[in-house]
N, CA, C and O atoms as a GROMACS GRO file, in nm:
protein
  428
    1UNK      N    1  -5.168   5.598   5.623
    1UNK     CA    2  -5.219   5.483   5.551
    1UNK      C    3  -5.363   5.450   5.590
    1UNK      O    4  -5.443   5.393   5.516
    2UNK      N    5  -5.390   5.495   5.721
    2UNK     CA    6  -5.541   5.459   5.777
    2UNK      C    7  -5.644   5.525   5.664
    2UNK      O    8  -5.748   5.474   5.621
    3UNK      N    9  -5.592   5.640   5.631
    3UNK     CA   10  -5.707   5.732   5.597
    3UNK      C   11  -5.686   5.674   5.388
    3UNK      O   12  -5.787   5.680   5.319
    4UNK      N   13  -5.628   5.654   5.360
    4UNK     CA   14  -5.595   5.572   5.170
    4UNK      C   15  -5.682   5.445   5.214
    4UNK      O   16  -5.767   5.400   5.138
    5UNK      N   17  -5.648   5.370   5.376
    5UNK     CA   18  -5.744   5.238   5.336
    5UNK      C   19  -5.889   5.283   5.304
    5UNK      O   20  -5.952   5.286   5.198
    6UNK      N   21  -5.934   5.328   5.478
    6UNK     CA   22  -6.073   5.406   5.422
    6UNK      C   23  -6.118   5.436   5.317
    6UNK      O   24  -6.224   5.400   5.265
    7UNK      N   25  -6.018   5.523   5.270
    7UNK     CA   26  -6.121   5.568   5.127
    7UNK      C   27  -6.130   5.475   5.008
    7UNK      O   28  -6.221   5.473   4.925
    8UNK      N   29  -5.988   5.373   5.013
    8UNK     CA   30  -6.009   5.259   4.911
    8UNK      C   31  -6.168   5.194   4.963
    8UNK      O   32  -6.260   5.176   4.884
    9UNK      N   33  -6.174   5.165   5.099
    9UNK     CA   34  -6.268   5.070   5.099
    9UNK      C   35  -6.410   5.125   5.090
    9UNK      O   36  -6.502   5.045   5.110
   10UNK      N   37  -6.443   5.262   5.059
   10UNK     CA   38  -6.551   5.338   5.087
   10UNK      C   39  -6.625   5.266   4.942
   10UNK      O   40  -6.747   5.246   4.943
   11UNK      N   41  -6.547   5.234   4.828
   11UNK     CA   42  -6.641   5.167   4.722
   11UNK      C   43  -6.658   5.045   4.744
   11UNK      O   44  -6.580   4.968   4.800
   12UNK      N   45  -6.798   5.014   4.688
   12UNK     CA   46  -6.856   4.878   4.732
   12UNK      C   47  -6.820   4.765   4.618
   12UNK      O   48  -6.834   4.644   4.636
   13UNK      N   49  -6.766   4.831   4.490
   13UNK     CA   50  -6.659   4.762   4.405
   13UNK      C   51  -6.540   4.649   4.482
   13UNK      O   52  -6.512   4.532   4.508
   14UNK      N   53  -6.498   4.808   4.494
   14UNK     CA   54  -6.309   4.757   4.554
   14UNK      C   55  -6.341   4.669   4.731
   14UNK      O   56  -6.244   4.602   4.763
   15UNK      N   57  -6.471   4.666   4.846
   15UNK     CA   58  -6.441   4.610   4.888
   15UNK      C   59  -6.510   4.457   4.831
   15UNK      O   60  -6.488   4.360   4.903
   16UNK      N   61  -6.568   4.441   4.740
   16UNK     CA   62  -6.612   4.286   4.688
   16UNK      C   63  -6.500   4.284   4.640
   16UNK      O   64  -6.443   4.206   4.717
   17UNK      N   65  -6.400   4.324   4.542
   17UNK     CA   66  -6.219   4.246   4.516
   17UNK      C   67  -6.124   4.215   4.661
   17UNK      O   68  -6.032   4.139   4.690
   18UNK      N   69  -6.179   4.289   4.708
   18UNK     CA   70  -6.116   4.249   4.896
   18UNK      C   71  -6.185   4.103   4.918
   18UNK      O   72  -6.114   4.003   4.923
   19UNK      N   73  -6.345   4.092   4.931
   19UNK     CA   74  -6.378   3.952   4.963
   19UNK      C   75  -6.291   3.904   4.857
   19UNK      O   76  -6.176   3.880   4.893
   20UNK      N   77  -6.322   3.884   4.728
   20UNK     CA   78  -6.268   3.786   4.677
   20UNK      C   79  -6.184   3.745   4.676
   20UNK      O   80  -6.168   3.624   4.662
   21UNK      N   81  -6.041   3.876   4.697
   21UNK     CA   82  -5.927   3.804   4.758
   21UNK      C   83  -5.907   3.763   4.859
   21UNK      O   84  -5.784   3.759   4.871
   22UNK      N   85  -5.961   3.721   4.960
   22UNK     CA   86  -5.991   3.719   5.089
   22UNK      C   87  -5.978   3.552   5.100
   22UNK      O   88  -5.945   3.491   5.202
   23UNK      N   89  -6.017   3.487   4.958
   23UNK     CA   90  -6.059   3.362   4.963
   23UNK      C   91  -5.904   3.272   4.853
   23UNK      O   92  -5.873   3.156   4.829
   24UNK      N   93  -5.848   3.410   4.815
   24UNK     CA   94  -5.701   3.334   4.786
   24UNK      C   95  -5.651   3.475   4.665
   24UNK      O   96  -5.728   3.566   4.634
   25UNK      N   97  -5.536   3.462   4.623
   25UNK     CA   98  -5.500   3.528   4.522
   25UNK      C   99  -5.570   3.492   4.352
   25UNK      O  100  -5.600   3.376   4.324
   26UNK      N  101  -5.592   3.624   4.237
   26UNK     CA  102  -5.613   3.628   4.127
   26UNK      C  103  -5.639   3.696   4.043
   26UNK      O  104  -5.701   3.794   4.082
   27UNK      N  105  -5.618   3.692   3.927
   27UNK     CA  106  -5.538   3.774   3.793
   27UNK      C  107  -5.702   3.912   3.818
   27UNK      O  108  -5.812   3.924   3.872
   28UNK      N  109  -5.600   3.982   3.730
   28UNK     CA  110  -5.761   4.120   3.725
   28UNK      C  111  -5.885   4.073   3.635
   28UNK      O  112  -6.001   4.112   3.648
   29UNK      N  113  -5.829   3.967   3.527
   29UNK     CA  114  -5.935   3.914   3.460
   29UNK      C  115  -6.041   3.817   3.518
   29UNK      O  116  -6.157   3.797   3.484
   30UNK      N  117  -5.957   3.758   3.630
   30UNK     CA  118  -6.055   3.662   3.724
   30UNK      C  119  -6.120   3.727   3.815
   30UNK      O  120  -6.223   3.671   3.855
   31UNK      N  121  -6.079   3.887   3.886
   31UNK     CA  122  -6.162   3.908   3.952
   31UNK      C  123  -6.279   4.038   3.873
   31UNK      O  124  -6.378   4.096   3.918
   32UNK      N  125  -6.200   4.044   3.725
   32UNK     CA  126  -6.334   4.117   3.695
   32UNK      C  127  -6.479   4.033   3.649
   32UNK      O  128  -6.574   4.111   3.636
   33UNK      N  129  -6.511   3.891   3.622
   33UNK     CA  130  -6.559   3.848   3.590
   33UNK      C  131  -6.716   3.856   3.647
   33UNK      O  132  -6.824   3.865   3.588
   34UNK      N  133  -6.689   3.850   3.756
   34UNK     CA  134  -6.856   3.890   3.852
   34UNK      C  135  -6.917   4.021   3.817
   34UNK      O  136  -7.037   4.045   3.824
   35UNK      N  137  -6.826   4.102   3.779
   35UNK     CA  138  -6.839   4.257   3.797
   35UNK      C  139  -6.924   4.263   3.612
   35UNK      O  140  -6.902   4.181   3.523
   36UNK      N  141  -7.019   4.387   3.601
   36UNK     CA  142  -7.080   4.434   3.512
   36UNK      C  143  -6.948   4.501   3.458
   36UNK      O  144  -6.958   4.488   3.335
   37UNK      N  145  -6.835   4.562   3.484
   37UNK     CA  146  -6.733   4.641   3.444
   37UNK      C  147  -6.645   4.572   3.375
   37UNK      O  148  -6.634   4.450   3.369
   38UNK      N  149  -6.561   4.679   3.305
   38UNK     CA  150  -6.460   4.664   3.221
   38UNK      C  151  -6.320   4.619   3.301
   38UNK      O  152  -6.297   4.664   3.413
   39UNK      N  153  -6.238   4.536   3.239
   39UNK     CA  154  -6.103   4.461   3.305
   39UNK      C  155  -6.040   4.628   3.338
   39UNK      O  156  -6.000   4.659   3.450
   40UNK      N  157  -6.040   4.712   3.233
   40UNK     CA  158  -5.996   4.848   3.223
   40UNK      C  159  -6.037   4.922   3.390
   40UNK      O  160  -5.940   4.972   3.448
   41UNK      N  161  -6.140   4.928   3.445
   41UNK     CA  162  -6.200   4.988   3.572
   41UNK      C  163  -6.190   4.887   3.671
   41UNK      O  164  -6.168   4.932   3.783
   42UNK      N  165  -6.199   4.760   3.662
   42UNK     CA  166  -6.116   4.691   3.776
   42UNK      C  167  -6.007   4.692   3.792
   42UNK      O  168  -5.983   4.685   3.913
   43UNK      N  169  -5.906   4.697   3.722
   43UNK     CA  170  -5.739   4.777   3.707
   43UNK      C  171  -5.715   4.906   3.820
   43UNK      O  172  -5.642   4.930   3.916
   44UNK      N  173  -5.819   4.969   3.746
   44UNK     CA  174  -5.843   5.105   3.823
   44UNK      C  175  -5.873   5.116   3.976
   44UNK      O  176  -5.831   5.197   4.059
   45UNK      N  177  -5.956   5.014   3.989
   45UNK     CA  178  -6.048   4.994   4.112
   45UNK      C  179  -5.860   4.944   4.227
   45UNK      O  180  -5.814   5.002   4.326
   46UNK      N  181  -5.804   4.815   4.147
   46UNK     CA  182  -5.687   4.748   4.195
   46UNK      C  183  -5.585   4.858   4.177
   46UNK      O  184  -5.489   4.794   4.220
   47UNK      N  185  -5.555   4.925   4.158
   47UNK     CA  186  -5.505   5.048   4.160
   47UNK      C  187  -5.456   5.144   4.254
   47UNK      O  188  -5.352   5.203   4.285
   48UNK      N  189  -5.602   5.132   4.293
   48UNK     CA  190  -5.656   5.204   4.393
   48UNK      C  191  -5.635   5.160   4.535
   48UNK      O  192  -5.603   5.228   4.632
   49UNK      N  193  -5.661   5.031   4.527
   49UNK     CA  194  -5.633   4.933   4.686
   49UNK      C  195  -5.468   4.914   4.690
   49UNK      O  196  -5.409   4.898   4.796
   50UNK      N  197  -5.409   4.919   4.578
   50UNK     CA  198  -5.253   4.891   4.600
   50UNK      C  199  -5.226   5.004   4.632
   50UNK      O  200  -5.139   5.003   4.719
   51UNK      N  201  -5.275   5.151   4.592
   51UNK     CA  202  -5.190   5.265   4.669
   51UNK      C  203  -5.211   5.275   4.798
   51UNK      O  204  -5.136   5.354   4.856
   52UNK      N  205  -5.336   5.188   4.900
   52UNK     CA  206  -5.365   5.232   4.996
   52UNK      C  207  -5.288   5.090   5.013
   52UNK      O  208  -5.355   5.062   5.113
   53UNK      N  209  -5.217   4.997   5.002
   53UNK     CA  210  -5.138   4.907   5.081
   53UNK      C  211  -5.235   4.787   5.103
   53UNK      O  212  -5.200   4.695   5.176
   54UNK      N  213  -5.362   4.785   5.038
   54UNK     CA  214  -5.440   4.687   5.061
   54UNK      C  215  -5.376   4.533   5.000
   54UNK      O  216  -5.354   4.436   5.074
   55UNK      N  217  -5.355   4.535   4.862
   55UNK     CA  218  -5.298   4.454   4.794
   55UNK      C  219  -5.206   4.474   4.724
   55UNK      O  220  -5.180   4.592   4.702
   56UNK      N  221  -5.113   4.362   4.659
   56UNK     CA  222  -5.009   4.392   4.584
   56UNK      C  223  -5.022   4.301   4.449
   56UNK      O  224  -5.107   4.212   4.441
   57UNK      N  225  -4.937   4.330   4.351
   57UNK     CA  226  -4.962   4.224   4.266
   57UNK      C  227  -4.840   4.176   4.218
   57UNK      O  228  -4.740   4.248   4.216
   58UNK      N  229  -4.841   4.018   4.166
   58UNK     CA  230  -4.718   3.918   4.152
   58UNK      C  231  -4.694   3.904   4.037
   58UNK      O  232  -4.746   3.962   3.942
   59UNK      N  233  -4.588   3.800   4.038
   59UNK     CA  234  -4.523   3.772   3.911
   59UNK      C  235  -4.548   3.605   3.956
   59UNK      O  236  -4.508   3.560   4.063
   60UNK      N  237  -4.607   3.540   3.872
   60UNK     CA  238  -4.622   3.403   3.830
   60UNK      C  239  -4.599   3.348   3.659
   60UNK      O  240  -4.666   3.373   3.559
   61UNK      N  241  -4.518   3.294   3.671
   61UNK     CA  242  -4.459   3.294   3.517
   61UNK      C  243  -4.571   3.398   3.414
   61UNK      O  244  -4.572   3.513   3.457
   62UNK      N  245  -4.637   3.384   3.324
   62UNK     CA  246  -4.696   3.479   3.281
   62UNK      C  247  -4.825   3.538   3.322
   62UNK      O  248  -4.867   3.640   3.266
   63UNK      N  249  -4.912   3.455   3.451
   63UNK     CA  250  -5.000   3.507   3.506
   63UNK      C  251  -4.967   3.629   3.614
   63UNK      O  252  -4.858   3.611   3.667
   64UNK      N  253  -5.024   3.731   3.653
   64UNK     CA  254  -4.979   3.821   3.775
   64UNK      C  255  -5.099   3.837   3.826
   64UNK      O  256  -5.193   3.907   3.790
   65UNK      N  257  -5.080   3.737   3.945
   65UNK     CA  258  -5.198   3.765   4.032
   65UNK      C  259  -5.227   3.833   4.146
   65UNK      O  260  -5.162   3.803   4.246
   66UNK      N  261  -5.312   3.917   4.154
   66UNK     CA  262  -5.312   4.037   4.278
   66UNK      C  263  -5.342   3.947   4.424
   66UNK      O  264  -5.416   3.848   4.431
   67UNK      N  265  -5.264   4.008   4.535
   67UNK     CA  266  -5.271   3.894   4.687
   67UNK      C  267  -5.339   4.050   4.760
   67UNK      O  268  -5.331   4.170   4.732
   68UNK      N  269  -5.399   3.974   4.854
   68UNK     CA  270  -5.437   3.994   4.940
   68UNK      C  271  -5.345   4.082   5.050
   68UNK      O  272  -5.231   4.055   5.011
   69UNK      N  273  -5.332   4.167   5.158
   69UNK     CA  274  -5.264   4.208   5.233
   69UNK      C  275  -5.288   4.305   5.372
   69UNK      O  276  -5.292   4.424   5.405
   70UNK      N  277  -5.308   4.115   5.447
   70UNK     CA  278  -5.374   4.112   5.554
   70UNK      C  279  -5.331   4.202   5.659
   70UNK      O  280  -5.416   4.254   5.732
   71UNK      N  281  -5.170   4.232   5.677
   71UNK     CA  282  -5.175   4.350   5.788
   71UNK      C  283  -5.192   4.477   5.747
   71UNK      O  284  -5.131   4.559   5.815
   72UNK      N  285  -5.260   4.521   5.653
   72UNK     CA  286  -5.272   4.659   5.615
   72UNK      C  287  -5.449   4.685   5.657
   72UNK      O  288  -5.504   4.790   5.688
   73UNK      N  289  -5.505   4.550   5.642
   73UNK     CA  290  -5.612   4.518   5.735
   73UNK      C  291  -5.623   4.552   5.853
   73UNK      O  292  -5.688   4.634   5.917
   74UNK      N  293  -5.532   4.458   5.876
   74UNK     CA  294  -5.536   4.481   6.048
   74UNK      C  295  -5.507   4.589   6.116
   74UNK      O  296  -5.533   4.600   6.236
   75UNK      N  297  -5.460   4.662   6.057
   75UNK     CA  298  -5.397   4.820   6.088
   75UNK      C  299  -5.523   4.891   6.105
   75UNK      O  300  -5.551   4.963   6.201
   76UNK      N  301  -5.604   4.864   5.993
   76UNK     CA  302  -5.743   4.911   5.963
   76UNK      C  303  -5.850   4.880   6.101
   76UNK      O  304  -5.921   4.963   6.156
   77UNK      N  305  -5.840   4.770   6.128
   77UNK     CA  306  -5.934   4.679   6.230
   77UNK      C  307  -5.890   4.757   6.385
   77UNK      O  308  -5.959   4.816   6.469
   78UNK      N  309  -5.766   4.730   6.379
   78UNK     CA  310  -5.691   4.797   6.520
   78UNK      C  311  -5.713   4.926   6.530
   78UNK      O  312  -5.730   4.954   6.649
   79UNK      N  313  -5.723   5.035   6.447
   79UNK     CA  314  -5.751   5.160   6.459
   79UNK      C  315  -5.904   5.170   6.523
   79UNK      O  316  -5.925   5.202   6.639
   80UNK      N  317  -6.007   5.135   6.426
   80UNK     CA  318  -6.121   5.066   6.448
   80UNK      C  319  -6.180   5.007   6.610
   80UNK      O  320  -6.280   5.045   6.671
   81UNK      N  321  -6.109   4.934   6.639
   81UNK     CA  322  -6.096   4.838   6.744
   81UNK      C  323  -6.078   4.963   6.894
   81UNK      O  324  -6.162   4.980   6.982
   82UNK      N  325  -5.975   5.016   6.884
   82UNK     CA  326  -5.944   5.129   6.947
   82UNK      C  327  -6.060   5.218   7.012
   82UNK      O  328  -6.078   5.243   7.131
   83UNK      N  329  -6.128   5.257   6.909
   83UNK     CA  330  -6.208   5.327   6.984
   83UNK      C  331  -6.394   5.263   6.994
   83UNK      O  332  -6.503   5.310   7.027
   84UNK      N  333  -6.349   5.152   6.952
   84UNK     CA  334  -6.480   5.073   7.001
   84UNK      C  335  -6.454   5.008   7.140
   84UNK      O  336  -6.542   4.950   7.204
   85UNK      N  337  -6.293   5.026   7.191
   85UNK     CA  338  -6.339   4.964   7.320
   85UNK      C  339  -6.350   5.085   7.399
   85UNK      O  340  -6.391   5.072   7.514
   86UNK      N  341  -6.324   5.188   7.361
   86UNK     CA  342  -6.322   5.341   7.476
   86UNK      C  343  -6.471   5.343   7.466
   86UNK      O  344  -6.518   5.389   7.570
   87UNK      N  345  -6.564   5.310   7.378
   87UNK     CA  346  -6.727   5.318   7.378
   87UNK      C  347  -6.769   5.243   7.440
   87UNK      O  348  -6.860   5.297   7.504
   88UNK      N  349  -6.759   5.106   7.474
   88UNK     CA  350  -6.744   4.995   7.531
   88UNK      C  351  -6.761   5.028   7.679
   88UNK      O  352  -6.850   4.979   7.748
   89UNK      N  353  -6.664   5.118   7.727
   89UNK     CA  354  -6.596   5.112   7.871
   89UNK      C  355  -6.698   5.198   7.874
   89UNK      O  356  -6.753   5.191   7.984
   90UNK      N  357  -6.776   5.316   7.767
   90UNK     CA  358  -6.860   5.410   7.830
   90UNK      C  359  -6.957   5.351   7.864
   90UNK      O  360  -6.991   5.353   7.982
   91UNK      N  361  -7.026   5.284   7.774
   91UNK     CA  362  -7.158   5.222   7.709
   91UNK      C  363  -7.173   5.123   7.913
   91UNK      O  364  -7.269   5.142   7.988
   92UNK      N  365  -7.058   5.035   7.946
   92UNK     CA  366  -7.080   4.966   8.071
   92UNK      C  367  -7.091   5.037   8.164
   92UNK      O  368  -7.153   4.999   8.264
   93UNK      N  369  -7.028   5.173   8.155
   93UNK     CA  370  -7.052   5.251   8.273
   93UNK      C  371  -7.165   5.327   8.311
   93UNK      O  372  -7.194   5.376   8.420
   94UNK      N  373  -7.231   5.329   8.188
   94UNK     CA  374  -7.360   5.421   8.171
   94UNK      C  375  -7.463   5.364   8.226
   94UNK      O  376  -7.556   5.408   8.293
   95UNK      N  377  -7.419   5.202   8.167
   95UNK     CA  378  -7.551   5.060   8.216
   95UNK      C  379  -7.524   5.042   8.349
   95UNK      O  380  -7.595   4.953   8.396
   96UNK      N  381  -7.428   5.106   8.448
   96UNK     CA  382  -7.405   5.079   8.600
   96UNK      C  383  -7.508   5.140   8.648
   96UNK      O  384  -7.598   5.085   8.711
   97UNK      N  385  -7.496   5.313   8.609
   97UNK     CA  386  -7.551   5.370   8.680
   97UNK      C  387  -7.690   5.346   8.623
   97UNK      O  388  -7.770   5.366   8.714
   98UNK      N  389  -7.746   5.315   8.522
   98UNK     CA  390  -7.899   5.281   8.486
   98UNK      C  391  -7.992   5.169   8.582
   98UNK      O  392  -8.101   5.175   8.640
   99UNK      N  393  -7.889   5.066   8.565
   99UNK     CA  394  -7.903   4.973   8.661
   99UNK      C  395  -7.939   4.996   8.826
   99UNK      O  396  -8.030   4.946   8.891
  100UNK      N  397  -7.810   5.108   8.877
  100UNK     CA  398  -7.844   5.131   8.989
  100UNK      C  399  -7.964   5.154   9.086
  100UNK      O  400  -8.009   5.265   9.058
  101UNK      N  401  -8.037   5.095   9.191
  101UNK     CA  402  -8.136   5.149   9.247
  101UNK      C  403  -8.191   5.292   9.284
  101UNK      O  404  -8.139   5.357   9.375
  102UNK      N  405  -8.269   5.328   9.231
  102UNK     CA  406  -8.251   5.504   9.250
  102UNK      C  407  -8.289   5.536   9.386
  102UNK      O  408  -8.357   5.459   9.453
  103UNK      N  409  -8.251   5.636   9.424
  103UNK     CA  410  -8.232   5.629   9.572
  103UNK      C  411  -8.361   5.767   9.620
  103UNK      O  412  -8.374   5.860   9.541
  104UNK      N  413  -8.435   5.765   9.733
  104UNK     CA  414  -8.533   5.819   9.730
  104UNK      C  415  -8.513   5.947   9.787
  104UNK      O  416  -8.461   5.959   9.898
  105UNK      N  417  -8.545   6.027   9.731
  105UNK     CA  418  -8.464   6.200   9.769
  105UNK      C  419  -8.536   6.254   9.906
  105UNK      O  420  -8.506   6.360   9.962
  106UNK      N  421  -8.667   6.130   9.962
  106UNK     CA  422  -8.753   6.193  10.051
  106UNK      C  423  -8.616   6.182  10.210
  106UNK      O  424  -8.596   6.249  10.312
  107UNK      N  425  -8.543   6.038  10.136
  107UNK     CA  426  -8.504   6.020  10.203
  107UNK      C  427  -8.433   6.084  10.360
  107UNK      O  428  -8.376   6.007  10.438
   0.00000   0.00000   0.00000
């Protein structure tokens, strides 16, 4: 699933329908409205984020509004997260020895 989010989110489309759902659930017609595109290619775009588990979409008496789906995020973030702290642990260890007083070889 890591690697379907990625590539959902690699368009700069599908991640502006992420902000926007971000800020609550809504229909494909509400979130195509910002967009220069057709309801037809935001479908597509939402499509696309539901196969990677990003979002899902509802049943509200006759509206169906697409939600948001925050731990498929977080799955995303945590993978992410992972190896920014193994860089982290390098990045401090590197600044030890930079830091360190260099020691004089005449010595």
């Amino acid at each position: 699933m890591v690697d379907r989010g990625f590539t959902a989110l690699a368009d700069p489309v599908r991640r502006a329908i992420i902000a926007r759902l971000s800020r609550g659930p809504a229909t494909v017609g509400e979130i195509a409205e910002p967009f220069g595109i057709t309801v037809q290619a935001v479908s597509k775009h939402i499509q696309v984020l539901e196969h990677a588990g990003l979002v899902s979409k509802g049943r509200d008496a006759q509206r169906r509004p697409v939600h948001l789906e925050p731990a498929a995020l977080e799955r995303l973030t945590a993978w992410i997260d992972g190896y920014r702290l193994v860089h982290e642990r390098r990045f401090r260890r590197l600044d030890a020895v930079l830091t360190e007083p260099a020691s004089d070889p005449q010595e």
